[in-house]
C-alpha positions in Angstrom: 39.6 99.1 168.3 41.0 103.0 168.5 40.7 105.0 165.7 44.0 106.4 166.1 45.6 102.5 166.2 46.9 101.0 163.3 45.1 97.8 161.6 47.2 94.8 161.3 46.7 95.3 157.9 48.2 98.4 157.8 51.3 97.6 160.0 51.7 94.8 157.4 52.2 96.6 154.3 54.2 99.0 156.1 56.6 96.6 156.6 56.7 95.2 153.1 57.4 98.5 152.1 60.0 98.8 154.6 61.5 95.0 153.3 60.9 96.4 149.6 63.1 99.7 150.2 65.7 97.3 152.0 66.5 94.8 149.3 66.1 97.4 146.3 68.2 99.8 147.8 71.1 97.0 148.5 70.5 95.5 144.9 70.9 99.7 143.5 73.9 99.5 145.5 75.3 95.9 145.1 75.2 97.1 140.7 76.6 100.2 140.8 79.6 99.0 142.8 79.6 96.1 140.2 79.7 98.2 137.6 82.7 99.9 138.6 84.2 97.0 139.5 83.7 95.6 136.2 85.0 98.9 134.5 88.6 98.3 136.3 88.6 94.9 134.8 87.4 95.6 131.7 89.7 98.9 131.5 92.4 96.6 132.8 93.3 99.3 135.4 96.4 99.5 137.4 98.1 100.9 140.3 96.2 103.3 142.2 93.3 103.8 139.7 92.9 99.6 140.4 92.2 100.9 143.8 90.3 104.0 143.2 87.7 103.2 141.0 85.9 99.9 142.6 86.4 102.4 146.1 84.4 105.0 144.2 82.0 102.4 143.3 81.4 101.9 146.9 80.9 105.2 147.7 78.3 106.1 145.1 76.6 102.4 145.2 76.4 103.6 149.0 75.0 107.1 148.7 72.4 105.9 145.8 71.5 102.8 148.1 70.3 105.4 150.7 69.1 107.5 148.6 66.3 104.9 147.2 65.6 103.7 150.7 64.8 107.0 151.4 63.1 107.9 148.0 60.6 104.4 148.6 59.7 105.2 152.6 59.1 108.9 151.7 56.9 107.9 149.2 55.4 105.1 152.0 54.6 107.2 154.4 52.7 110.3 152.1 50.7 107.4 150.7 50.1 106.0 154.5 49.2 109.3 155.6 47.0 109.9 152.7 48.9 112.7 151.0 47.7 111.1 147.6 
């Protein structure tokens, strides 16, 4: 084997990690668009604020759902490259 190749072992947890980034980053998103969702029921919103909040829901469940995928396979790779 190289020693510039990548064990199997190695190849495995780096896709855990990226499965792990996946599904936490979608379940970040997935609350924080249920929380504003449940905010416009519970508020008993109407008209355009109906509308507006569960939309900025989706827009800031989307930008924190990237932003822990991308938090979690930083953090991967430093650890893969031995940065701590």
């Amino acid at each position: 084997m190289d020693m510039g190749r990548e064990s199997r072992w190695e190849k495995d947890a780096v896709t855990v990690e990226i499965v792990f980034a996946l599904v936490t980053a979608s379940a970040l998103a997935g609350v924080v668009f249920a929380v504003a969702l449940g905010l416009t029921h519970l508020l008993d919103l109407s008209g355009e604020a109906s509308r507006g909040v569960p939309t900025g829901g989706a827009v800031v469940g989307a930008v924190a759902g990237v932003w822990r995928l991308v938090r979690v396979l930083r953090r991967c790779d430093v650890a893969r490259r031995g940065g701590r």
